[in-house]
TORPA-4810 file (N, C-alpha, C, O; in nm, 3 decimals):
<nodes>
NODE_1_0.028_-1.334_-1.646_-0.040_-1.255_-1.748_-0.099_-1.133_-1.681_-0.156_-1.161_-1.576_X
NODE_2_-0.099_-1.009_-1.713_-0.133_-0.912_-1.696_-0.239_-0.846_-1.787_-0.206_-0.813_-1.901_X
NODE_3_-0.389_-0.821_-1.734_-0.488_-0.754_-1.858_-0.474_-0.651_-1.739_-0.442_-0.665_-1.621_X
NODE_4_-0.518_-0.517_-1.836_-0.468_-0.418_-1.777_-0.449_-0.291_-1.872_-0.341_-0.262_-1.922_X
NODE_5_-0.589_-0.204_-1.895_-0.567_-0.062_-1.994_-0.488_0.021_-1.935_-0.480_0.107_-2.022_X
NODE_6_-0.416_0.062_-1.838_-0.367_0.162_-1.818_-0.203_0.151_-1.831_-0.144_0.116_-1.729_X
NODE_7_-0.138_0.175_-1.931_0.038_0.150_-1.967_0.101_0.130_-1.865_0.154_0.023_-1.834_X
NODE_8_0.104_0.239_-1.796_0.155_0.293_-1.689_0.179_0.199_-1.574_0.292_0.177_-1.529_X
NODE_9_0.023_0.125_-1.509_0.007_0.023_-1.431_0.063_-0.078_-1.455_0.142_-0.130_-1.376_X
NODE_10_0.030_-0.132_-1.580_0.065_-0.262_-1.664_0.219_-0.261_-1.643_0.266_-0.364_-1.594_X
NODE_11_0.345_-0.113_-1.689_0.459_-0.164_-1.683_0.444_-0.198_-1.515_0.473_-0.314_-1.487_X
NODE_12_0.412_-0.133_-1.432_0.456_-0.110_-1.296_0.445_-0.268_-1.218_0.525_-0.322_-1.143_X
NODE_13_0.299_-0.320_-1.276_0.260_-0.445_-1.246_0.365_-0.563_-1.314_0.402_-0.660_-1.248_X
NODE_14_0.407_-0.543_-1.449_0.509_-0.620_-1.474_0.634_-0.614_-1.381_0.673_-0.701_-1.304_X
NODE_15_0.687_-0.490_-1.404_0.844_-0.464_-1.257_0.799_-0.577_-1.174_0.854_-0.687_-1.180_X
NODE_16_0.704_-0.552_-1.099_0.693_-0.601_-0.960_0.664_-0.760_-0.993_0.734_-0.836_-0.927_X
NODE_17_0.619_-0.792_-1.038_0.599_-0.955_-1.087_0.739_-0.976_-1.085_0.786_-1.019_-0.980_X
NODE_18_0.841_-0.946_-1.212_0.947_-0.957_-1.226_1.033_-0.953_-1.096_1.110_-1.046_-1.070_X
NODE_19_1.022_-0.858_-1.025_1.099_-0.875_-0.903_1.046_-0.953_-0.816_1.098_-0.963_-0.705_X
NODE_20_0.955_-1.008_-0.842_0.903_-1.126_-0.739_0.963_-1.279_-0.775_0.964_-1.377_-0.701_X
NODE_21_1.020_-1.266_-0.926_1.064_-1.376_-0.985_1.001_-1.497_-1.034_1.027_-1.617_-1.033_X
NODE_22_0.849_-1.375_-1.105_0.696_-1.451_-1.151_0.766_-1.422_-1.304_0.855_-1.337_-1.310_X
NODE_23_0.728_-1.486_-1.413_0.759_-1.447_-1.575_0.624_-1.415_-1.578_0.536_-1.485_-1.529_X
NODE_24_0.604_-1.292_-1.645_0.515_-1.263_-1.738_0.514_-1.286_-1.859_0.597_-1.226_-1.928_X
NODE_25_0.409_-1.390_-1.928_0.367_-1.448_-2.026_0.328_-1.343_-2.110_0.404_-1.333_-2.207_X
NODE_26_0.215_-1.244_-2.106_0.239_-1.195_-2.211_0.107_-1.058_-2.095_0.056_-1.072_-1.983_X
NODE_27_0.101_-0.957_-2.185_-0.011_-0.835_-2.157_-0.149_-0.819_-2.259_-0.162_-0.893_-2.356_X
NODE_28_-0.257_-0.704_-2.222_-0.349_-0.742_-2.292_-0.437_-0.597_-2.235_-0.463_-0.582_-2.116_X
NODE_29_-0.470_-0.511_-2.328_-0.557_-0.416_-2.260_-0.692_-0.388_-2.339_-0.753_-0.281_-2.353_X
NODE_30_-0.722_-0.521_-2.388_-0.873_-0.533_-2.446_-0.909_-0.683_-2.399_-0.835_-0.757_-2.333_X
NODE_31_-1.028_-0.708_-2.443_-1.074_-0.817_-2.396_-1.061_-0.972_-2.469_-1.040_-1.091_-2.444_X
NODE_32_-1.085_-0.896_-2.557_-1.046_-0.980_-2.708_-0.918_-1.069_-2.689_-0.911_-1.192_-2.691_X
NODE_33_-0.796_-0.958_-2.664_-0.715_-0.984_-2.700_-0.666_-1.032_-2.603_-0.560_-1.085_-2.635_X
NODE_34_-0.704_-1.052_-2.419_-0.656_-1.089_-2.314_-0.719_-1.269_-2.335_-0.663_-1.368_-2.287_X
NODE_35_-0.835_-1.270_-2.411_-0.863_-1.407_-2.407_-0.804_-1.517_-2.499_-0.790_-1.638_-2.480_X
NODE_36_-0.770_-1.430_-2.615_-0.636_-1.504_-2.672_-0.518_-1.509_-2.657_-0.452_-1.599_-2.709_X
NODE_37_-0.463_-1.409_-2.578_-0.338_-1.384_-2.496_-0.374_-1.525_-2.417_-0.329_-1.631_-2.459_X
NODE_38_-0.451_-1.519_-2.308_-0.453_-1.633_-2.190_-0.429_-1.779_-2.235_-0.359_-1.868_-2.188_X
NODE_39_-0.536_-1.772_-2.373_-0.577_-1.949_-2.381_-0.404_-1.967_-2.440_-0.309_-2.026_-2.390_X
NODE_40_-0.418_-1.889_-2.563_-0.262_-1.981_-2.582_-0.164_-1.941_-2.501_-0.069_-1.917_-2.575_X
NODE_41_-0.126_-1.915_-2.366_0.008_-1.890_-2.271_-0.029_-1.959_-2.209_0.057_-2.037_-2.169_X
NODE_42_-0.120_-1.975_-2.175_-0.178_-2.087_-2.021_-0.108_-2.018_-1.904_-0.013_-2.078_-1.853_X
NODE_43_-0.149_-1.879_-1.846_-0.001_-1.858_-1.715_-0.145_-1.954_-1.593_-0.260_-1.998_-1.583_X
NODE_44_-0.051_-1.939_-1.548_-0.089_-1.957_-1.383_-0.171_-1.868_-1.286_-0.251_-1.903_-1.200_X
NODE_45_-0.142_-1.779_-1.313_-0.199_-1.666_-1.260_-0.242_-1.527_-1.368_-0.175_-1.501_-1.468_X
NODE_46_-0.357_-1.452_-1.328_-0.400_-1.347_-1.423_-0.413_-1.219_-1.332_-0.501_-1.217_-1.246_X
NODE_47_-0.335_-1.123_-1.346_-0.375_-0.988_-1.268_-0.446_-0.939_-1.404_-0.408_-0.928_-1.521_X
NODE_48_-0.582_-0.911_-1.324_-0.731_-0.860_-1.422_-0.766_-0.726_-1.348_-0.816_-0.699_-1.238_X
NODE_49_-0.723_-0.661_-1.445_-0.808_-0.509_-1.428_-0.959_-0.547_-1.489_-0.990_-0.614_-1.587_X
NODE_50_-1.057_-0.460_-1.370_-1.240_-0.465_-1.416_-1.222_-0.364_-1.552_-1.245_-0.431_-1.652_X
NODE_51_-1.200_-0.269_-1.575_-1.258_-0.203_-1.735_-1.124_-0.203_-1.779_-1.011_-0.188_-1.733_X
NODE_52_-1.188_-0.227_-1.900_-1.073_-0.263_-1.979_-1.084_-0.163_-2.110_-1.171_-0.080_-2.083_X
NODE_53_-1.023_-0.136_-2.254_-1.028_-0.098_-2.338_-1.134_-0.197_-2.430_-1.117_-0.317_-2.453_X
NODE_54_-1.258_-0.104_-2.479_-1.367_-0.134_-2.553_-1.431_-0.206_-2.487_-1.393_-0.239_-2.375_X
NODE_55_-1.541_-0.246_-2.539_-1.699_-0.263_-2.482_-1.717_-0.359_-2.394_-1.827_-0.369_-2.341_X
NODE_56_-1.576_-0.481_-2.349_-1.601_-0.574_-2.256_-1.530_-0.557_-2.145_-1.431_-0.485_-2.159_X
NODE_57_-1.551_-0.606_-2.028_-1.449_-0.574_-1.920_-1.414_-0.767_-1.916_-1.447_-0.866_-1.981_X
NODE_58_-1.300_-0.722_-1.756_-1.226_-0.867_-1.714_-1.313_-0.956_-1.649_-1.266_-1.063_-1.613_X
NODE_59_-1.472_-0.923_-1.619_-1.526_-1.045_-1.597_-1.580_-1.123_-1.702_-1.617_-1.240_-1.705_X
NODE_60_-1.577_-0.997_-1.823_-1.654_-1.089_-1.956_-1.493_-1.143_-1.998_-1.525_-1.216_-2.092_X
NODE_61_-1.420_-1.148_-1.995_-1.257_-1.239_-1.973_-1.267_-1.327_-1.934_-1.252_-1.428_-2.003_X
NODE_62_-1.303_-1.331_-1.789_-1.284_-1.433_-1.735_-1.399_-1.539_-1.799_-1.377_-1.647_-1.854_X
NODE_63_-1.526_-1.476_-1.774_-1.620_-1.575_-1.813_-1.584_-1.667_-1.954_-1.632_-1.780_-1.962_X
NODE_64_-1.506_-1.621_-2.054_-1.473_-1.644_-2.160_-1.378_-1.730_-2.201_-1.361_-1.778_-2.313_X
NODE_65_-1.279_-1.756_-2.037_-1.192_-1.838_-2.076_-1.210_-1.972_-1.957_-1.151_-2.079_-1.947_X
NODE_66_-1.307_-1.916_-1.886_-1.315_-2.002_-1.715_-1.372_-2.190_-1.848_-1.333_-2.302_-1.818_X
NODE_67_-1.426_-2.173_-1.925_-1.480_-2.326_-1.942_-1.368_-2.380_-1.990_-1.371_-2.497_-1.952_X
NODE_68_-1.233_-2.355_-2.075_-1.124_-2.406_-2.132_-1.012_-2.423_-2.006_-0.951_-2.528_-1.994_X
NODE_69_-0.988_-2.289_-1.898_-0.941_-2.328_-1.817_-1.001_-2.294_-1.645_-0.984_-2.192_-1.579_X
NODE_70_-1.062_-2.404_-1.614_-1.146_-2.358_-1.522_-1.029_-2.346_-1.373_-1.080_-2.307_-1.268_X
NODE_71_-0.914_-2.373_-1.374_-0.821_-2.385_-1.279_-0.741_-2.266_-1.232_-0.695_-2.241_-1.121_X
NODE_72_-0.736_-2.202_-1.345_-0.657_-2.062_-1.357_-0.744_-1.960_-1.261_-0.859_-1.930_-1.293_X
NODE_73_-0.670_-1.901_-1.123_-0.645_-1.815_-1.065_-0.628_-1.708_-1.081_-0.520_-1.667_-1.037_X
NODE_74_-0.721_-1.602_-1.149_-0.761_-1.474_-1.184_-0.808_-1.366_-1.043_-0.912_-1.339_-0.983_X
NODE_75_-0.652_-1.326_-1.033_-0.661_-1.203_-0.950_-0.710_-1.012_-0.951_-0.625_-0.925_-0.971_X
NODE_76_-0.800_-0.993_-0.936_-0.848_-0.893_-1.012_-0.849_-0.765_-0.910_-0.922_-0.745_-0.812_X
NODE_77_-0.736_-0.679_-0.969_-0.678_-0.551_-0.988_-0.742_-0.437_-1.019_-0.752_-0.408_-1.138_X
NODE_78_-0.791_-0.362_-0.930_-0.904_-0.268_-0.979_-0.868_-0.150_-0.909_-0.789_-0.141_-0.815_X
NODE_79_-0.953_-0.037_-0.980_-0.964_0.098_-0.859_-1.100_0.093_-0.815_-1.134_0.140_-0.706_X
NODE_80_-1.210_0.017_-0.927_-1.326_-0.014_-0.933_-1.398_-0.076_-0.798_-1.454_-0.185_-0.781_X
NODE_81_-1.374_0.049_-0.699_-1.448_-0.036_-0.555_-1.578_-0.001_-0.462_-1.606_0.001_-0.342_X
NODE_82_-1.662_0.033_-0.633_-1.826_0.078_-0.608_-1.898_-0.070_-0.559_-1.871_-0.169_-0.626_X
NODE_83_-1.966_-0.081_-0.472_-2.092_-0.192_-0.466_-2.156_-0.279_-0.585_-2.211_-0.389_-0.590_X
NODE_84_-2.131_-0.197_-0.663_-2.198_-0.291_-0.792_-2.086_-0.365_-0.861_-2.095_-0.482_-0.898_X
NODE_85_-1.971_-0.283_-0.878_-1.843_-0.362_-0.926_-1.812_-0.426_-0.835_-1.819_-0.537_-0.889_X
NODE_86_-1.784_-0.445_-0.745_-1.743_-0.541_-0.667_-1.832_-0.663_-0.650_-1.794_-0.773_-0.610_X
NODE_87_-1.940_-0.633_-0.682_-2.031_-0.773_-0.665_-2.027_-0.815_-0.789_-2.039_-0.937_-0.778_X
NODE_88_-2.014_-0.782_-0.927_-1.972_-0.846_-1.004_-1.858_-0.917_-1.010_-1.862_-1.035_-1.046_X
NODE_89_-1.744_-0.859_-0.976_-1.596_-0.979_-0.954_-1.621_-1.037_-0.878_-1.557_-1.141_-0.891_X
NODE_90_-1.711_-1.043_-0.752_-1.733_-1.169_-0.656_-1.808_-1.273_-0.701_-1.791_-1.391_-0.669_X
NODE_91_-1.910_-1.223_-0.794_-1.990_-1.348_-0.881_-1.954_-1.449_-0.953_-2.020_-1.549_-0.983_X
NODE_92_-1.803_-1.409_-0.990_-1.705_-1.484_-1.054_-1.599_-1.553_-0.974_-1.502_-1.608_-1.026_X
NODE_93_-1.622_-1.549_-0.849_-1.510_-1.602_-0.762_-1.396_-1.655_-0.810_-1.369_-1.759_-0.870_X
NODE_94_-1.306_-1.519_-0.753_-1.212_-1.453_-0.831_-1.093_-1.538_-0.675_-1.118_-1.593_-0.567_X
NODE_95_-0.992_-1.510_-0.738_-0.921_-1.595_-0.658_-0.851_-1.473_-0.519_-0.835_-1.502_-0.400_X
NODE_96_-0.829_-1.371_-0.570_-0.832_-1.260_-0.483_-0.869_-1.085_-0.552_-0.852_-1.064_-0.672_X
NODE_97_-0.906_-1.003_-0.484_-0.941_-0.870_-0.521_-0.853_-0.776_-0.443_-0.842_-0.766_-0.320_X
NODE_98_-0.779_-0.695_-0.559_-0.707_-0.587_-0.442_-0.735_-0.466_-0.525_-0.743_-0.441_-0.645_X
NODE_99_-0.746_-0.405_-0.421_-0.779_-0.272_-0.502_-0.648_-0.191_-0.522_-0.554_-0.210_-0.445_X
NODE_100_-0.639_-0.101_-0.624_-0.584_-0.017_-0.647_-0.514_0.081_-0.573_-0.615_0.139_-0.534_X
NODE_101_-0.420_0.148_-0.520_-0.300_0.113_-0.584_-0.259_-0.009_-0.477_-0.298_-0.030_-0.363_X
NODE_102_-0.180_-0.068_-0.548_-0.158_-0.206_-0.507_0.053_-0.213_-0.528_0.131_-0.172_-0.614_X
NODE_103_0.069_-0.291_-0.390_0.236_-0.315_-0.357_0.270_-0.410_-0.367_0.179_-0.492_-0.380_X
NODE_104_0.373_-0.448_-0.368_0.411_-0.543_-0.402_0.391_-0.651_-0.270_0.356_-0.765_-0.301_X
NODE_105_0.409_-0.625_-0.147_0.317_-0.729_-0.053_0.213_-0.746_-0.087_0.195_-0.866_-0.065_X
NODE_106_0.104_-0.697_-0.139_-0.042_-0.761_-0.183_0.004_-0.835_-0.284_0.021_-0.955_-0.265_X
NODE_107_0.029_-0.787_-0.388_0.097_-0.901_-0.522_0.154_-1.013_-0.437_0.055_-1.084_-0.420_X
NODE_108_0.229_-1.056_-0.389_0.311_-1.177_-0.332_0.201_-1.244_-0.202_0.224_-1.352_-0.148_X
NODE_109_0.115_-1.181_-0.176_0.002_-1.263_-0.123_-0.061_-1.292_-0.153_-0.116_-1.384_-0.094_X
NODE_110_-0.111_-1.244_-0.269_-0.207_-1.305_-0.355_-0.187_-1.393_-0.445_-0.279_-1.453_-0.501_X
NODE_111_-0.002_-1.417_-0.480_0.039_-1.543_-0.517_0.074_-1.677_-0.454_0.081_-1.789_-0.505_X
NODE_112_0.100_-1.625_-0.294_0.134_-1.746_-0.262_0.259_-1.706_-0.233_0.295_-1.777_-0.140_X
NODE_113_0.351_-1.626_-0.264_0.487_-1.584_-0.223_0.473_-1.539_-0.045_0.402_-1.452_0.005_X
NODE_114_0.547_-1.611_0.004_0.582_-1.543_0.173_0.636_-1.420_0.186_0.755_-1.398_0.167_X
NODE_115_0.557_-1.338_0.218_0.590_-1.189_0.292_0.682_-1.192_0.387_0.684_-1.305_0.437_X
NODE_116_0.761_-1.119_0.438_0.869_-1.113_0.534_0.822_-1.018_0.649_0.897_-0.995_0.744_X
</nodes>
């Protein structure tokens, strides 16, 4: 699953999933709609952009879906790498943080895929 306001990123982040030979379940560039996206797909993994489209970001996401699935591995995708944002996604112990712009070796390490 991919949350993620920026089109652009979101396709780029899909490609590269895809060529990693991850399925993307579904996308989401509000908050609302990433937490009903998540609960009913159940993925495995979440690349979470911090601001999102309208008034909530991906930690009020996460917080929102962490009690239904507290197992799910929410990787969070940001450009957002001020002191204060970053201590908010760490409060949520997030399963990994990469910042922006991000390759496809960080993606495949942060899944668990072996780098070459």
């Amino acid at each position: 699953m991919i949350v993620e306001d920026d089109f652009l990123i979101m396709e780029y982040l899909r490609e590269l999933s895809e060529e990693m030979g991850l399925n993307v379940l579904g996308t989401a560039d509000i908050a609302e709609q990433a937490v009903s996206t998540i609960l009913e797909n159940r993925p495995d993994f979440v690349f979470m952009d911090l601001r999102l489209g309208g008034d909530k970001d991906g930690v009020d996401v996460a917080h929102a879906i962490q009690p239904d699935m507290p197992e799910l591995k929410i990787i969070y995708i940001t450009g957002s790498n001020e002191p204060a944002s970053l201590a908010r996604i760490s409060a949520d112990h997030p399963h990994q943080v990469l910042i922006k712009p991000v390759v496809e070796r960080d993606l495949r390490r942060a899944v668990g895929i072996t780098v070459n």
